[in-house]
C-alpha positions in Angstrom: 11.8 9.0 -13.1 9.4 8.1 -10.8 8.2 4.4 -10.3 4.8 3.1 -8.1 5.0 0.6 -5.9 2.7 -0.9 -3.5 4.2 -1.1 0.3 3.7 -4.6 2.3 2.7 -4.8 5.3 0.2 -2.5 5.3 2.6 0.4 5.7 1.1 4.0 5.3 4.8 5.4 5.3 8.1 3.9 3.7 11.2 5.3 5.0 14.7 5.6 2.5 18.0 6.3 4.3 20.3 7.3 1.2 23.8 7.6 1.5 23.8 11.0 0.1 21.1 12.2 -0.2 19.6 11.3 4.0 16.2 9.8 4.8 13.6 10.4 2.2 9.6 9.2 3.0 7.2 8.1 0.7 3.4 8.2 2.0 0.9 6.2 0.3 -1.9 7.6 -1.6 -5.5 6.9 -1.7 -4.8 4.3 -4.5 -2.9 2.2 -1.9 0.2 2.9 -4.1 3.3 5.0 -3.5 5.7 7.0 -6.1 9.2 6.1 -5.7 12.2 7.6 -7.2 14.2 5.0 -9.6 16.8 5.2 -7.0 15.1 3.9 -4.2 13.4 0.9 -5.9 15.9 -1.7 -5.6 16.7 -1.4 -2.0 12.6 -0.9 -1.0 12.4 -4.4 -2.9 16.0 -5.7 -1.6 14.3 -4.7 2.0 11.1 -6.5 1.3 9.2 -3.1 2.0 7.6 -2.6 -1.3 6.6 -4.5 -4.5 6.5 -2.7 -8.2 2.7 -1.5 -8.5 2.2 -3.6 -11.8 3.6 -7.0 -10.0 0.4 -7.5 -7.9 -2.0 -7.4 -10.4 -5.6 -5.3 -9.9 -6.6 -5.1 -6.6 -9.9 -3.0 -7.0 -12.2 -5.9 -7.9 -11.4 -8.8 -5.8 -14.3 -10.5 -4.2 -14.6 -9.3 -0.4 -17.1 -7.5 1.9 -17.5 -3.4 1.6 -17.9 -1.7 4.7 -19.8 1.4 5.3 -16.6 3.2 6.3 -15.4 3.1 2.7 -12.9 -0.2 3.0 -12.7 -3.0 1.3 -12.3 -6.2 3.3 -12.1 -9.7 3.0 -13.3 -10.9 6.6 -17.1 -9.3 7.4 -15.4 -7.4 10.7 -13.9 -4.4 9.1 -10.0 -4.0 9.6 -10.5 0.1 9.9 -13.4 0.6 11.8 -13.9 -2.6 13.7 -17.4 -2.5 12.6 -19.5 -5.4 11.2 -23.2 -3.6 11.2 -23.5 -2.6 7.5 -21.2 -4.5 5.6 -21.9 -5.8 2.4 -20.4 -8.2 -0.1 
């Protein structure tokens, strides 16, 4: 079974050192979200290095500034890109 889970942090990568199995990494997906096996959830949340998907709620429409790079921001200089020529609300 395969859970989603959103990493903190900002993490692009979440690393899982089982005790049988060795290290296992999860990448996050264009959605921000990552797919973890049921086994790994509880530690990931235990660590404070990922949060169930469907605990933080919709993320897509929150009021912010788009840049032209494709990011979604809420300060006018872009986080990405560095780039404040372009942005819009």
């Amino acid at each position: 079974m395969v859970t989603r889970m959103i990493p903190l942090d900002g993490a692009r990568r979440v690393d899982v050192q089982g005790t049988h199995t060795g290290v296992t990494s999860y990448h996050k997906g264009r959605d921000g979200a990552i797919n973890v096996h049921e086994r790994h959830v509880k530690s990931l949340i235990r660590e404070g290095l990922a949060v169930p998907a469907s605990a933080t709620g919709p993320v897509a429409h929150l009021r912010g500034f788009q840049c032209p790079c494709g990011r979604r921001n809420y300060f006018k200089t872009c986080g990405a890109c560095g780039s404040a020529e372009g942005v819009r609300e």
